[in-house]
LOLUMZA-576062 format. One record per residue: x, y, z of N, C-alpha, C in turn; residue number from 1. Coordinates in nm, 2 decimals, always signed. Layout:
% LOLUMZA-576062
n_c1	n_c2	n_c3	ca_c1	ca_c2	ca_c3	c_c1	c_c2	c_c3	num
X	Y	Z	X	Y	Z	X	Y	Z	NUM
...
END
This chain:
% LOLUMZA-576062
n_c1	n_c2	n_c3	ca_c1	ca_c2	ca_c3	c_c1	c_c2	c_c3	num
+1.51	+13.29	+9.10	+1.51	+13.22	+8.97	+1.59	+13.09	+8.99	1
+1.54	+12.98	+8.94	+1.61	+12.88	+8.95	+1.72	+12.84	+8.88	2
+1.83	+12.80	+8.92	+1.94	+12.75	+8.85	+1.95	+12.69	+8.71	3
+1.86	+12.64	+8.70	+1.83	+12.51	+8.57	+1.80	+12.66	+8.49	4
+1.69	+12.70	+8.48	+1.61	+12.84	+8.41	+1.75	+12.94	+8.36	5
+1.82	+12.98	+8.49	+1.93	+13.03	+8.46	+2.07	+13.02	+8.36	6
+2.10	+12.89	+8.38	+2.20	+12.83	+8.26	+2.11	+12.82	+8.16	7
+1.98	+12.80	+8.11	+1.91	+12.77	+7.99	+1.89	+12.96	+7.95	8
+1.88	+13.01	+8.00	+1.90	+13.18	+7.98	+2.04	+13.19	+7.87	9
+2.14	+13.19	+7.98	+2.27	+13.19	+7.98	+2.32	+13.14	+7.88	10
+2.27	+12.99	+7.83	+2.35	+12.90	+7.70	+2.23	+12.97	+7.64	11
+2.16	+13.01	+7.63	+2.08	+13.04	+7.49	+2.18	+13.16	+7.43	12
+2.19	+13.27	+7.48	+2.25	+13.36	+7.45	+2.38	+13.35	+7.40	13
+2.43	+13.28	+7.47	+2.57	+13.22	+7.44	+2.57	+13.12	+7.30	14
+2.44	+13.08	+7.28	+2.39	+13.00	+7.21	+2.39	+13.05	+7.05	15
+2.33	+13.16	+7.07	+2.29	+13.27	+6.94	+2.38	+13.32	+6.90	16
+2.45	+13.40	+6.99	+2.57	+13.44	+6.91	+2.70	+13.33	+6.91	17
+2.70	+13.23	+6.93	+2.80	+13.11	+6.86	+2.74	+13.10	+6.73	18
+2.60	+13.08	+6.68	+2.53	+13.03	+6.53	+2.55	+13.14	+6.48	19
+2.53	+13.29	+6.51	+2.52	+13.42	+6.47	+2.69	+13.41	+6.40	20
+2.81	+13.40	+6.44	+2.95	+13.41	+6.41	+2.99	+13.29	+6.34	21
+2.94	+13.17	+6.37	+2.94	+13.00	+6.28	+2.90	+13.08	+6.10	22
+2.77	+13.11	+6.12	+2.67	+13.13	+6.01	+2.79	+13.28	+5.96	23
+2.84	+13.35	+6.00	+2.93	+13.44	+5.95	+3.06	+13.40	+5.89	24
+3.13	+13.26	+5.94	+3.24	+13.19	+5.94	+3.32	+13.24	+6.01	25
+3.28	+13.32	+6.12	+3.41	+13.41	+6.21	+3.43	+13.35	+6.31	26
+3.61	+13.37	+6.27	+3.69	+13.34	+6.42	+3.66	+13.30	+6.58	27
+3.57	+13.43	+6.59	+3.52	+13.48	+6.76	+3.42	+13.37	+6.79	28
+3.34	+13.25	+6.68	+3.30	+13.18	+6.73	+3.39	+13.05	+6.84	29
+3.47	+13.06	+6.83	+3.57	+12.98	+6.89	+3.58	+13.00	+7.03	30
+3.59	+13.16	+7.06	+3.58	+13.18	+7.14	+3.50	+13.17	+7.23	31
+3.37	+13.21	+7.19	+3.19	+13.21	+7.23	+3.22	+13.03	+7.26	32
+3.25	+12.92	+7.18	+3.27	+12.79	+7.20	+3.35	+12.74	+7.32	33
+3.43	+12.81	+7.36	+3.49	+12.78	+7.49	+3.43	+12.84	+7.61	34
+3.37	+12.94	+7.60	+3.28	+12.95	+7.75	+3.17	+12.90	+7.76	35
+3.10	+12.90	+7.63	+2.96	+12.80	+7.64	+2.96	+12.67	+7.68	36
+3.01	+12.58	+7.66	+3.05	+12.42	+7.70	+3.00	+12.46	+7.87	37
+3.11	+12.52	+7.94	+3.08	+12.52	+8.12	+2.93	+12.54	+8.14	38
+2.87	+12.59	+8.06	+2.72	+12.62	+8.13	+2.68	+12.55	+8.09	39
+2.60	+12.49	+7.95	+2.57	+12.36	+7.89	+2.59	+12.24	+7.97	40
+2.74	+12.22	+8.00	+2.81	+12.11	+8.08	+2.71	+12.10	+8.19	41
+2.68	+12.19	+8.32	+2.66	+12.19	+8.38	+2.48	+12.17	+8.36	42
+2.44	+12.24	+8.30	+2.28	+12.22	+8.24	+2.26	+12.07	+8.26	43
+2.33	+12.02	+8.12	+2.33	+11.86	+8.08	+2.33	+11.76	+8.20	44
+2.40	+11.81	+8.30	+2.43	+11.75	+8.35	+2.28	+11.71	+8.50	45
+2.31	+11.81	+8.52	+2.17	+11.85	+8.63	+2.03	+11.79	+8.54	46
+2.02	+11.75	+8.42	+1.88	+11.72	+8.34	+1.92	+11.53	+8.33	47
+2.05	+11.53	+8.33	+2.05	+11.35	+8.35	+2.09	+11.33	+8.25	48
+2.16	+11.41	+8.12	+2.23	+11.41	+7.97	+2.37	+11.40	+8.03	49
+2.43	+11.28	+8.04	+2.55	+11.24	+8.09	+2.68	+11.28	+7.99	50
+2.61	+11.22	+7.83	+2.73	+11.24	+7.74	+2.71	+11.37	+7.69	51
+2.60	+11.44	+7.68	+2.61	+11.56	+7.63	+2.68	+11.66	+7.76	52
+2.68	+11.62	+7.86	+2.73	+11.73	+7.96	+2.90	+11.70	+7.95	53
+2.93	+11.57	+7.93	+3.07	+11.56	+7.91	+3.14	+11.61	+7.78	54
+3.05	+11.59	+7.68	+3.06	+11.65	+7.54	+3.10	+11.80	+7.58	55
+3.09	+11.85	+7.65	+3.11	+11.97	+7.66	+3.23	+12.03	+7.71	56
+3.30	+11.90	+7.76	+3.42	+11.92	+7.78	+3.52	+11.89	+7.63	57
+3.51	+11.82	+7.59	+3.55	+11.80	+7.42	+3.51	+11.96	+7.34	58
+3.40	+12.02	+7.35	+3.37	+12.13	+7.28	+3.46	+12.21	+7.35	59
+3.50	+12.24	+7.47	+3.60	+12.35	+7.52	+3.74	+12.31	+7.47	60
+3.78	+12.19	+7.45	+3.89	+12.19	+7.39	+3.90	+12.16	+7.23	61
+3.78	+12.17	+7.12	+3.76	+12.17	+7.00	+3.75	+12.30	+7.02	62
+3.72	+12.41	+7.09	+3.69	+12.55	+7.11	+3.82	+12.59	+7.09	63
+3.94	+12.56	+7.15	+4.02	+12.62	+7.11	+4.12	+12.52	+7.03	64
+4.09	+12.42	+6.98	+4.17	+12.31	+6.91	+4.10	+12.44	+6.74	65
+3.98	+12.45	+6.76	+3.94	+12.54	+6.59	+3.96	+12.67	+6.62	66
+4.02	+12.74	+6.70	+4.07	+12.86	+6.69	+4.21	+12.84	+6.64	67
+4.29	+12.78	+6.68	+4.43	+12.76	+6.68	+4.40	+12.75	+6.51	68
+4.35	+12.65	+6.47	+4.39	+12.63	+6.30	+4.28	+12.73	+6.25	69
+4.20	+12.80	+6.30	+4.13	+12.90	+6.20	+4.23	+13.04	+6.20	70
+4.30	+13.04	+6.30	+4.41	+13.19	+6.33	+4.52	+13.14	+6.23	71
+4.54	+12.99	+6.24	+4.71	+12.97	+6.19	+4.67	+12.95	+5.98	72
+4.52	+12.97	+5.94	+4.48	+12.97	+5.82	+4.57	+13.07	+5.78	73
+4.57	+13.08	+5.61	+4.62	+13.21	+5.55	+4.45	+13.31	+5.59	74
+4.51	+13.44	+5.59	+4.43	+13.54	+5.56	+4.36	+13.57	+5.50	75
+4.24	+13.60	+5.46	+4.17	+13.65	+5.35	+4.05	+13.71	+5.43	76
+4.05	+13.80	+5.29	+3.85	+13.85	+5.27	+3.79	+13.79	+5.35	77
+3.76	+13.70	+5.26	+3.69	+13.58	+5.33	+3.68	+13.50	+5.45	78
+3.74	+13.50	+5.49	+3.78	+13.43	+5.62	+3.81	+13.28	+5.60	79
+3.85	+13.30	+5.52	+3.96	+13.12	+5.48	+3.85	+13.07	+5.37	80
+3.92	+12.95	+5.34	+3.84	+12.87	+5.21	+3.73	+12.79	+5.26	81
+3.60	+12.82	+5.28	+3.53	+12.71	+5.28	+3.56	+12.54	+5.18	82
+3.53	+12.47	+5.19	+3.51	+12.32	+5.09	+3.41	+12.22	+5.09	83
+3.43	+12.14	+4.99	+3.37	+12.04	+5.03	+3.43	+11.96	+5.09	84
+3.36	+11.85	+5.21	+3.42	+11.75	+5.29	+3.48	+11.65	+5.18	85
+3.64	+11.66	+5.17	+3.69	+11.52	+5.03	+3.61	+11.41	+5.05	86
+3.58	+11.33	+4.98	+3.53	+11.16	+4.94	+3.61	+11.10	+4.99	87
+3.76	+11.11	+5.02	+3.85	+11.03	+5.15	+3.81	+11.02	+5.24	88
+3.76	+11.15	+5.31	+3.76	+11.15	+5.45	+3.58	+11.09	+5.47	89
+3.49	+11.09	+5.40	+3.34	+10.99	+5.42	+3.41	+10.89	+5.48	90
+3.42	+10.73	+5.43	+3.45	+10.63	+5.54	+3.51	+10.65	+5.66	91
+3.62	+10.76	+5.67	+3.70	+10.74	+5.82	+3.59	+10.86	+5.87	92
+3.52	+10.91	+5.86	+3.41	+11.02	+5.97	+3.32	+10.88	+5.97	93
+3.23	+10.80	+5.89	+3.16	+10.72	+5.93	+3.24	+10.63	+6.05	94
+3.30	+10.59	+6.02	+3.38	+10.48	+6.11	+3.39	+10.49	+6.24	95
+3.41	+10.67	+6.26	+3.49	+10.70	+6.39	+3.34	+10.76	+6.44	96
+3.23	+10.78	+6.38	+3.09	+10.83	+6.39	+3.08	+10.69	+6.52	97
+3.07	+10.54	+6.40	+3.03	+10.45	+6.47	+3.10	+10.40	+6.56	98
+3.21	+10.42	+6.60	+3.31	+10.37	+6.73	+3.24	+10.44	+6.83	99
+3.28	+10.57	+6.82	+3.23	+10.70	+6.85	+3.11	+10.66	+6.96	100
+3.01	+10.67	+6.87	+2.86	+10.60	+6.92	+2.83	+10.49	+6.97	101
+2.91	+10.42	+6.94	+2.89	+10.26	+7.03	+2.96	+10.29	+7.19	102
+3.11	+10.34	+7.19	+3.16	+10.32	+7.28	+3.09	+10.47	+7.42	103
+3.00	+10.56	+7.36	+2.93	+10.64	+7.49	+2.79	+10.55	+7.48	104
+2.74	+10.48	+7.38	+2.68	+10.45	+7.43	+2.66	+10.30	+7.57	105
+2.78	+10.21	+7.49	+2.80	+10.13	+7.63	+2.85	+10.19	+7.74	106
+2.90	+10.31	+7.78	+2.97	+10.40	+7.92	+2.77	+10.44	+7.95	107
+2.71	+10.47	+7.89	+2.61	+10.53	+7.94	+2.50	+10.40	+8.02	108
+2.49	+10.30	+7.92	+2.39	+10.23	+7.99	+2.48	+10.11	+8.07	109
+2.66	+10.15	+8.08	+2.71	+10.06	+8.21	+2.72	+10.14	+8.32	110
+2.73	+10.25	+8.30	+2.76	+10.31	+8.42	+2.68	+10.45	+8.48	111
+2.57	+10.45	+8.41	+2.49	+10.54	+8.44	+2.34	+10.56	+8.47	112
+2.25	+10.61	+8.50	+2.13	+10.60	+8.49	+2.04	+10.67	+8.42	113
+2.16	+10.70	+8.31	+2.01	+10.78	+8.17	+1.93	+10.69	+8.10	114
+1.79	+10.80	+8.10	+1.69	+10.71	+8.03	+1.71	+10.76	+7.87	115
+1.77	+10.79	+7.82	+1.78	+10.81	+7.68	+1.92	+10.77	+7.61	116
+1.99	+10.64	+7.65	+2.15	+10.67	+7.63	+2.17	+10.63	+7.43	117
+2.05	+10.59	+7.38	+2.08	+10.60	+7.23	+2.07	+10.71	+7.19	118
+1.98	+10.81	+7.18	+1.96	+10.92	+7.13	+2.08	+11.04	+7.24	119
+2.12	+11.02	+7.31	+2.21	+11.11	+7.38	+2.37	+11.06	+7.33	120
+2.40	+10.96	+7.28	+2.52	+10.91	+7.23	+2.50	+10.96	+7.08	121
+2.39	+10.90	+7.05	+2.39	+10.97	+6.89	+2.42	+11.07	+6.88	122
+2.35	+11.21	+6.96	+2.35	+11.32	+6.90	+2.52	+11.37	+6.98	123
+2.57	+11.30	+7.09	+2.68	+11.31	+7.09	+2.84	+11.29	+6.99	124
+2.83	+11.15	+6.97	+2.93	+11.11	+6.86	+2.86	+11.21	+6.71	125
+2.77	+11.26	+6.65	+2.75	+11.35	+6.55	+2.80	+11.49	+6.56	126
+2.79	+11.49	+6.73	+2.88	+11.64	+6.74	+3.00	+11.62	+6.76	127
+3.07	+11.55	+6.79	+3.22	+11.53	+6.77	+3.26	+11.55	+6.63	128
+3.18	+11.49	+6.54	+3.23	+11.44	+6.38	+3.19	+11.61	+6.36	129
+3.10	+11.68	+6.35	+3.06	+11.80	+6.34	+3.13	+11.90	+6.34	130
+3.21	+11.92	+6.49	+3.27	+12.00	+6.56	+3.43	+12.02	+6.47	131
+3.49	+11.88	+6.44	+3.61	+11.89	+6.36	+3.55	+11.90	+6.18	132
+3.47	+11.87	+6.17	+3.46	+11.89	+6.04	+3.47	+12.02	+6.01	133
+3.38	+12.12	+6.14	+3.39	+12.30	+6.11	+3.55	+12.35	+6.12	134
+3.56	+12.28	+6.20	+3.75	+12.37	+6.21	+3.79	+12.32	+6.07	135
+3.76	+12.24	+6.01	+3.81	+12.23	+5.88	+3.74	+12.31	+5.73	136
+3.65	+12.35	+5.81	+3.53	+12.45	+5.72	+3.47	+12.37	+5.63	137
+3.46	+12.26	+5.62	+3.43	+12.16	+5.57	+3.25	+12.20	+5.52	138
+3.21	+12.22	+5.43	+3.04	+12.29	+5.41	+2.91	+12.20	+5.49	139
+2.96	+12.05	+5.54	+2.88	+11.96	+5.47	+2.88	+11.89	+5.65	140
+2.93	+11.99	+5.73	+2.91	+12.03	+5.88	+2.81	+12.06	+5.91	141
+2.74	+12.15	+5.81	+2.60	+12.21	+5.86	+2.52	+12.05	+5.87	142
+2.54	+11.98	+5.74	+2.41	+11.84	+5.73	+2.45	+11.77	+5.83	143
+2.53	+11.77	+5.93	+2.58	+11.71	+6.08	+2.50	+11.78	+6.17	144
+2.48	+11.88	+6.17	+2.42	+11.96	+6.26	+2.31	+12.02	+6.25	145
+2.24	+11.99	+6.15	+2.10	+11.98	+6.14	+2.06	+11.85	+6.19	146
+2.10	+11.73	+6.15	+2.07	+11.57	+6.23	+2.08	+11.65	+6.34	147
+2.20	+11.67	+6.40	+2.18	+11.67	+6.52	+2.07	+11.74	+6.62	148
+2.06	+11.86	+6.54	+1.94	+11.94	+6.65	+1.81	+11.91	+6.59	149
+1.78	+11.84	+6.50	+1.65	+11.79	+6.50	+1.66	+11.66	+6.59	150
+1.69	+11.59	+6.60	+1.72	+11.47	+6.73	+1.73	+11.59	+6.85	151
+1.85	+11.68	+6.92	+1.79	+11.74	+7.02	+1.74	+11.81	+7.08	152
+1.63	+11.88	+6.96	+1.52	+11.95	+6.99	+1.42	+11.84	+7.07	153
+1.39	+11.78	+7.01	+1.32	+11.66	+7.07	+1.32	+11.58	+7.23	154
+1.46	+11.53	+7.21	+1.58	+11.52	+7.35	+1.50	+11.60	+7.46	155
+1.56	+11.73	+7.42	+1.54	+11.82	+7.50	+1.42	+11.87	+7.58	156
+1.30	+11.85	+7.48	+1.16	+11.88	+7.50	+1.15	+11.72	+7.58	157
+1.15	+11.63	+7.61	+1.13	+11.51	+7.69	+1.22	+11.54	+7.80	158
+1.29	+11.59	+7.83	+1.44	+11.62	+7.91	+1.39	+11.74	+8.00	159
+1.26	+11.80	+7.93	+1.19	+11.92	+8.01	+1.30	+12.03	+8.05	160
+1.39	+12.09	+7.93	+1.48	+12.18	+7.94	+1.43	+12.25	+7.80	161
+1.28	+12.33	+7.84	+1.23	+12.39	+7.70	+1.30	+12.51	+7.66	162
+1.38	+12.57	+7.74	+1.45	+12.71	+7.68	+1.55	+12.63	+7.56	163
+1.61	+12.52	+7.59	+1.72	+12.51	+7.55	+1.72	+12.40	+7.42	164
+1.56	+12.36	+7.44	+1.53	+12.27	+7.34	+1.48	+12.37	+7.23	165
+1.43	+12.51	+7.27	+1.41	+12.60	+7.17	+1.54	+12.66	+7.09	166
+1.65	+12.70	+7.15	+1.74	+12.71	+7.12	+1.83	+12.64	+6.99	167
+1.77	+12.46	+7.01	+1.85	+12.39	+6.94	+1.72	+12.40	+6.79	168
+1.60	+12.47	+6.82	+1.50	+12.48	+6.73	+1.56	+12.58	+6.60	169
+1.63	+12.70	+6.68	+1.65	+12.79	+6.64	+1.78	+12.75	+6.52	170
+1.86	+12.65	+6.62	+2.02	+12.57	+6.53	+1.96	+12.52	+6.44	171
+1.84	+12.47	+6.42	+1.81	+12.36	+6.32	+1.76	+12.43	+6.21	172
+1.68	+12.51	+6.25	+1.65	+12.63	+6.13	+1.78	+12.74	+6.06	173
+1.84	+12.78	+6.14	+1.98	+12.86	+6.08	+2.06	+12.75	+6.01	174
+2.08	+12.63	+6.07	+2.18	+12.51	+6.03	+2.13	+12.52	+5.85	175
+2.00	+12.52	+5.80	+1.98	+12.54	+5.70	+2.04	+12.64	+5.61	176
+2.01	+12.76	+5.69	+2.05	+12.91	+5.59	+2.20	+12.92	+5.60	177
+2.26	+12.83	+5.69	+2.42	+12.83	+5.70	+2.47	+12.73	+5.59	178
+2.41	+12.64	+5.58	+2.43	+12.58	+5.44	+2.45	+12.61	+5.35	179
+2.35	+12.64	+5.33	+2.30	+12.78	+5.25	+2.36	+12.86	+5.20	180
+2.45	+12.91	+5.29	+2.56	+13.06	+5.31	+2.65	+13.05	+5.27	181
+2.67	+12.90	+5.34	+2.82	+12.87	+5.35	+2.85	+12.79	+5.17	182
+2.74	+12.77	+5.11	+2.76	+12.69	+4.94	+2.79	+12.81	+4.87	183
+2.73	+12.96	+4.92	+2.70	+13.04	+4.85	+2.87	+13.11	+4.85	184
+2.87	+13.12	+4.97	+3.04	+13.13	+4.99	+3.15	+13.10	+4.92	185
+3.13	+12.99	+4.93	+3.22	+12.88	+4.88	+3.25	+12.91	+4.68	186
+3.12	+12.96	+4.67	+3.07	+12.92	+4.49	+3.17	+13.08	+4.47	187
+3.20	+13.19	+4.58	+3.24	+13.36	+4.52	+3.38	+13.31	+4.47	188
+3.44	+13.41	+4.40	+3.61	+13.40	+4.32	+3.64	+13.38	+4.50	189
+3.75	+13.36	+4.49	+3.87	+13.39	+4.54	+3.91	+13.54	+4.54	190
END
């Protein structure tokens, strides 16, 4: 079996149950988020996705940068307070969205040979803003991450990594019902 086939196995699985524990709001996704990146990383990397394979080194350390503050939350039922993303923090997530995205995408088309470096920066700098918005349970993380896996469902299927572009099929559809879940959440007492 070939290598490429194999990590696309591998992160799928690893894939499912990260959205499976996200979509639950539990802890253990954190976990699942620090071993997944190494295989992804390496995937991305071998398909010619430069900033998503590096992205994956930022997700191993948001992996445990959102465990640390989901463990050090108060306790509850619940599993901490979901919210909404404050109206402060809109302009500095745009901002740092668009620095964010300018600056992989000039590293990509100065020093690299990908043929996709706007849509691979895009869907990169969205998962950066994404990834911190969930450690902060922020609701409004899911509509980050639906952009993003509808952009790399697509990616992916051009990139001819169909296990994994199914995968992000699967994120795009849950990304919904996590929405979803997570408003529904949010709306119980305390």
């Amino acid at each position: 079996m070939d290598l490429k086939l194999v990590l696309q196995i591998v992160g799928f699985v690893l894939g499912m149950l990260y959205l499976w524990l996200e979509y639950r709001a539990n802890i253990w996704l954190w976990l699942v988020g620090m071993v997944m990146p190494v295989v992804h990383g390496v995937l991305y990397y071998q398909a010619g996705l430069y900033a998503d394979s590096a992205m994956n080194v930022y997700y191993l350390l948001a992996g445990l940068y959102g465990w640390i503050v989901w463990f050090r939350a108060p306790k509850r039922k619940d599993g901490g307070a979901i919210v909404h993303t404050p109206a402060r923090r809109w302009p500095v997530l745009a901002l740092a969205y668009v620095a964010v995205h300018g600056l992989i995408y000039w590293v990509l088309v100065t020093f690299t040979n990908s043929t996709v470096p706007f849509w691979d920066s895009l869907t990169t700098a969205l998962s950066i803003i994404g990834i911190w918005m969930l450690s902060r349970k922020y609701v409004e993380q899911w509509l980050i991450w639906i952009v993003v896996n509808a952009v790399t469902v697509a990616l992916y299927v051009y990139k001819d990594i169909p296990v994994t572009a199914t995968l992000y099929l699967i994120y795009l559809v849950m990304g919904v019902a996590g929405y979803r879940r997570w408003l529904r959440v949010m709306k119980q007492p305390q």
